[in-house]
C-alpha positions as CSV (number, residue, x, y, z in Angstrom):
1,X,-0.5,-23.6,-17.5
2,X,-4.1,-25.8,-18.5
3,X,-6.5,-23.7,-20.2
4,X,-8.4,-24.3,-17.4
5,X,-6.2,-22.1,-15.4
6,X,-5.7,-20.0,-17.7
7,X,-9.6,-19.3,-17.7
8,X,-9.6,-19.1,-13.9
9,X,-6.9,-15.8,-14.1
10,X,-8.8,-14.6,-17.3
11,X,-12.2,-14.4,-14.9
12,X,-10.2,-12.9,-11.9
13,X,-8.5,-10.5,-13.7
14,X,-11.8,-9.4,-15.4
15,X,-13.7,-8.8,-11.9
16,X,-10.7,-6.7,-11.1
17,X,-10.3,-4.7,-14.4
18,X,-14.9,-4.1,-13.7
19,X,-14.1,-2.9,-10.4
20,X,-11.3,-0.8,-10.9
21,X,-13.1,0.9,-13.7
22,X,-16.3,1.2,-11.6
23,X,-14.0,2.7,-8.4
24,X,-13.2,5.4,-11.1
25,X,-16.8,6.7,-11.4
26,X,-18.3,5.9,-8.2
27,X,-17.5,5.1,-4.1
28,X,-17.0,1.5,-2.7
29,X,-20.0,1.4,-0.8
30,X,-21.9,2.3,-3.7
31,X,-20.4,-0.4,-5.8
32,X,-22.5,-3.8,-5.5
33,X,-20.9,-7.4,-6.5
34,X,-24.0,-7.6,-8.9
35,X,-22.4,-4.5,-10.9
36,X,-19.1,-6.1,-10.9
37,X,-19.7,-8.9,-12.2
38,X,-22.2,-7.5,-15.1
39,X,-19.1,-5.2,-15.7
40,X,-16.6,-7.9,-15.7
41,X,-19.3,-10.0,-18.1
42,X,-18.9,-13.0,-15.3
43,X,-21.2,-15.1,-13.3
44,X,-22.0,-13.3,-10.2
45,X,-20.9,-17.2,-8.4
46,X,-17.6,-16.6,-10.1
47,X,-17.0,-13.4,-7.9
48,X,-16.9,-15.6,-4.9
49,X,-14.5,-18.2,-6.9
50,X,-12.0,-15.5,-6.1
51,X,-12.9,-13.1,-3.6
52,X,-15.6,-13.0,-0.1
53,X,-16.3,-10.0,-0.7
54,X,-15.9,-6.0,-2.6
55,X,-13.2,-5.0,0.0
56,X,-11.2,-7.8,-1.3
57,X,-10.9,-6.8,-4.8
58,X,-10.3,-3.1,-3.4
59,X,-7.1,-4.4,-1.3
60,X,-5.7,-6.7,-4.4
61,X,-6.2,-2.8,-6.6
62,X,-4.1,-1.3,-4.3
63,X,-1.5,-3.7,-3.9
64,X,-1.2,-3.7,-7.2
65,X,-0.1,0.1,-7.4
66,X,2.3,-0.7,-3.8
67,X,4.1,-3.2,-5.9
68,X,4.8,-0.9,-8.8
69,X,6.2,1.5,-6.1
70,X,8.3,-1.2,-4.4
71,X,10.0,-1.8,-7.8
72,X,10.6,1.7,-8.8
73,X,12.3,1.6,-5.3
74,X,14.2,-1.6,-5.2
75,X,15.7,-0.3,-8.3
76,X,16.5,2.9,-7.6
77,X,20.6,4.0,-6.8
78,X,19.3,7.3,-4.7
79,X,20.8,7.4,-1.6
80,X,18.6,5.6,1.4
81,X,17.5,8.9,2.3
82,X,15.6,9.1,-1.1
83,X,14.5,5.5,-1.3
84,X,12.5,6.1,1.8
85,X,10.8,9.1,0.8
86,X,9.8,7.9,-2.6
87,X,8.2,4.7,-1.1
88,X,6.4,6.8,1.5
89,X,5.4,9.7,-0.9
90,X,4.6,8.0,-3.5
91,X,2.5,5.1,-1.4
92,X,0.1,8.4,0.2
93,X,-0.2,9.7,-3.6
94,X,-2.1,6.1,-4.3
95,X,-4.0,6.6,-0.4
96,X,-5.0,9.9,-1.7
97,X,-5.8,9.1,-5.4
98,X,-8.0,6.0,-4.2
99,X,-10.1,8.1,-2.1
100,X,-11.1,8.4,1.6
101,X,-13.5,5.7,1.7
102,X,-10.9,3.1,0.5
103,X,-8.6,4.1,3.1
104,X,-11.0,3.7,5.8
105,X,-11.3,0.7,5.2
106,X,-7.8,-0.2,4.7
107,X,-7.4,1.4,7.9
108,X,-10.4,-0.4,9.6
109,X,-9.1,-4.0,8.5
110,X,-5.9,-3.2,10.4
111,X,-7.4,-2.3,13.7
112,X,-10.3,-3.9,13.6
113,X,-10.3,-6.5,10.8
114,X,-13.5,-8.7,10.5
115,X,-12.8,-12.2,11.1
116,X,-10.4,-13.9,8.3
117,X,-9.2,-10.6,7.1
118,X,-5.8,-10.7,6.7
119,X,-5.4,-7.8,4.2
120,X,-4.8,-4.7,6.6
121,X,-2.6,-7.1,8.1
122,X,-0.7,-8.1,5.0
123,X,-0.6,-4.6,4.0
124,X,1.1,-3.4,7.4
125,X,3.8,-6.4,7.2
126,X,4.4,-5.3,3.6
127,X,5.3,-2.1,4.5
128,X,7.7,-3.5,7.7
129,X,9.3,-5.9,5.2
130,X,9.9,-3.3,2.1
131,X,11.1,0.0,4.4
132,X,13.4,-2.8,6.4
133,X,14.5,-4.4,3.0
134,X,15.8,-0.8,1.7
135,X,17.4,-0.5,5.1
136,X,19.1,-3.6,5.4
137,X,20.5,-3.1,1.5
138,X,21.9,0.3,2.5
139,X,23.6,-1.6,5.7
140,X,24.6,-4.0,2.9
141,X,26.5,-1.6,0.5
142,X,27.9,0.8,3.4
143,X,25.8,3.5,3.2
144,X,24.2,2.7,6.7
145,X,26.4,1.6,9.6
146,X,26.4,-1.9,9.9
147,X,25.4,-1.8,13.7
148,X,21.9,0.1,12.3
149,X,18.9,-0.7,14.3
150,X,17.1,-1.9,11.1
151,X,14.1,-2.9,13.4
152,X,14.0,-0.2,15.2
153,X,13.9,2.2,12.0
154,X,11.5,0.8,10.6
155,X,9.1,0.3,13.2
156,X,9.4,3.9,13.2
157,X,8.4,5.2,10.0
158,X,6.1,2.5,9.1
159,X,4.2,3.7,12.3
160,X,4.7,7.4,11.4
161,X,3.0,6.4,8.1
162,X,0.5,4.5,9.4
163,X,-0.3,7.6,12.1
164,X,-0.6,9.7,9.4
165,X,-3.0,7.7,7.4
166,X,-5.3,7.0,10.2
167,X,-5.1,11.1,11.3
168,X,-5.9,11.6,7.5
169,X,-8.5,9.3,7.4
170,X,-10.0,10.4,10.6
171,X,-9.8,14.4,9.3
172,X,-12.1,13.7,6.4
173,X,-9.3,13.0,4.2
174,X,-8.6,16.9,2.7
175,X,-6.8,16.5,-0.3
176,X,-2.8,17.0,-0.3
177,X,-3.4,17.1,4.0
178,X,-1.4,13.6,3.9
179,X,1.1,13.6,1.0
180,X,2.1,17.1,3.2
181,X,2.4,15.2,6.3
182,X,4.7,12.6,4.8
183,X,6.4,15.9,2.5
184,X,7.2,17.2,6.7
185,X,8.0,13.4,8.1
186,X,10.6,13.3,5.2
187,X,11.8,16.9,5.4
188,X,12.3,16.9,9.1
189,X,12.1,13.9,10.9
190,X,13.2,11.2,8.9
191,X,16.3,13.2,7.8
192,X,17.1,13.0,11.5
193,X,16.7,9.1,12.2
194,X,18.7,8.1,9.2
195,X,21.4,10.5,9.4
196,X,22.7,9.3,13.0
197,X,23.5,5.7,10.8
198,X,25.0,7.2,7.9
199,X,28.6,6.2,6.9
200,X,30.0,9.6,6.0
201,X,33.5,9.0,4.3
């Protein structure tokens, strides 16, 4: 890598680091790029180098803290059962420890993304592709029958999750309201969809 790229990541992971530590102390819509970038010590032009706008760097935080939970998961030798509820679980702890206001507007850019958003989106397919990867590896090593509806499942919980999220969101977001609707999803029905699919030896 040039230096000159190496400067470019150095800059980018600076305006992320100012806004993470400025999401700590105060709302998103009361964050400005202006405060960012002084933060960060950047140019304010180099906050558009790298990102349109605040919402951006949000969505690159919190994927950050998804991909930490995807590994823990991937792995993990709990049984599929397991898998699944720690990548739901631990994925509403973030939701919740974020705030509200950031998953409004997670939830926002997924139904009603402004034009060339694509991180609600990307978000949403990340969750379809991770809860059918687990699936598909449980298929794989003969925990799951191999005539699973992998599609199916999953389509299933992610939308679950997602219904919880928005309900959440659209309840004022009262802390531990969601990571208990996941706790019940798991307890109850999730138990139920993945135990028809179970190879029991």
């Amino acid at each position: 890598m040039g230096k000159r790229q190496e400067a470019a990541l150095i800059t980018k992971q600076k305006i992320i680091e100012a806004t993470k530590a400025l999401l700590e102390v105060k709302s998103v819509d009361d964050i400005n790029i202006e405060e960012i970038t002084n933060k960060a010590g950047v140019a304010k032009g180099s906050f558009y180098t790298y990102f349109k706008r605040k919402e951006d760097v949000v969505s690159v935080i919190a994927f950050m803290d998804y991909e930490i939970i995807r590994d823990i998961v991937m792995v993990s030798t709990d049984s599929i059962y397991e898998q699944i509820c720690v990548y739901l679980k631990k994925s509403v702890q973030v939701i919740e420890d974020k705030s509200l206001q950031v998953a409004q507007l997670w939830m926002k850019s997924v139904v009603a993304p402004i034009e060339g958003e694509t991180a609600g989106i990307m978000k949403y397919q990340y969750d379809m592709d991770t809860i059918g990867e687990i699936l598909l590896r449980a298929v794989d090593h003969g925990e799951l029958k191999k005539d699973t509806p992998v599609d199916e499942i999953k389509s299933n919980i992610v939308n679950t999750y997602y219904g919880a999220v928005v309900s959440w969101c659209i309840m004022s977001g009262e802390k531990g309201k969601l990571i208990k609707s996941i706790d019940d999803f798991c307890k109850d029905a999730l138990r139920v969809i993945i135990e028809e699919y179970v190879c029991h030896e």
